[in-house]
C-alpha positions in Angstrom: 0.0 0.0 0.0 1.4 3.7 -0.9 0.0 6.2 1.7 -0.2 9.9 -0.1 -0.6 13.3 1.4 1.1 16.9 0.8 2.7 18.8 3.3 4.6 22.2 3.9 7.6 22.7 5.9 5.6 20.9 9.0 3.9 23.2 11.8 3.6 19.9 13.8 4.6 16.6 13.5 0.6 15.3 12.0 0.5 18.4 9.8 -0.6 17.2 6.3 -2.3 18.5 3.3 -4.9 17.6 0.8 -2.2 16.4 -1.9 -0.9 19.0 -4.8 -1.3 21.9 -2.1 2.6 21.0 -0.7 5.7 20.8 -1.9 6.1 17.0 -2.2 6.7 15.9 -6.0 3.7 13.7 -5.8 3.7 13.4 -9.6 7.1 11.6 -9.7 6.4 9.5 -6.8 3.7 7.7 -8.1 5.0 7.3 -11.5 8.1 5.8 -9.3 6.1 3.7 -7.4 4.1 2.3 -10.7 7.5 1.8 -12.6 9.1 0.0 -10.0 6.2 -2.6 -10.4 4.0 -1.6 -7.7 -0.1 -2.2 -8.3 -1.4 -2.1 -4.7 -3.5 0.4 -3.4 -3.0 3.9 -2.7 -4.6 5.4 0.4 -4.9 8.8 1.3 -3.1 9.8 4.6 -4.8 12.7 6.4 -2.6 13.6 10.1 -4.0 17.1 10.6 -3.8 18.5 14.4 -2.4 21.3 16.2 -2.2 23.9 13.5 -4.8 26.7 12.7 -5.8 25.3 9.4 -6.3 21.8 10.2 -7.9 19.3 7.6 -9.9 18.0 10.4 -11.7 21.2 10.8 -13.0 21.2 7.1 -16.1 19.0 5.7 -14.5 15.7 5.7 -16.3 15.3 2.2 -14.9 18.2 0.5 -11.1 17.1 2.0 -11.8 13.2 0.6 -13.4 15.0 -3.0 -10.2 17.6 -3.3 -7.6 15.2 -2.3 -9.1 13.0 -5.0 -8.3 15.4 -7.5 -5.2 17.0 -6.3 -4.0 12.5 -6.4 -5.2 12.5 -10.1 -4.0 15.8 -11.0 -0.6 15.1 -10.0 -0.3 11.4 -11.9 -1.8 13.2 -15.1 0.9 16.3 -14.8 3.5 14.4 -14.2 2.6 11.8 -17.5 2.0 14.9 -19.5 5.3 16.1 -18.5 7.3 13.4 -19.2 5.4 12.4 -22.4 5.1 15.9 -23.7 
């Protein structure tokens, strides 16, 4: 299993983001992950406490729907990218 989030230079040790909101390279990750021969599952990972802004203090819906798409957006980037 891959576990996937985003995160900023950390505020606390479970700060996380919705993914493509951060600095992590998701993009290349999973393309690394999936070229290496992996075909698992990929599950979100959502540690979000003891900062102002915490994903735990948004509609738990609208953080599942826009981590979706911030997942997707970065495997289709990253494709386009390399593919041109």
């Amino acid at each position: 299993m891959v576990q996937a989030s985003d995160w900023r230079t950390p505020l606390s040790a479970m700060d996380r983001l919705i993914p493509g909101s951060g600095i992590i390279p998701l993009g290349g990750l999973l393309h690394a992950t999936w070229e290496a021969g992996f075909r698992g599952v990929c599950t979100l990972e959502i540690f979000s406490s003891d900062v102002p802004d915490s994903l735990y203090k948004q509609d738990l819906h609208e953080v599942i729907r826009l981590s979706r798409e911030g997942l997707g957006r970065a495997w289709y980037d990253h494709r386009e990218k390399i593919t041109g």
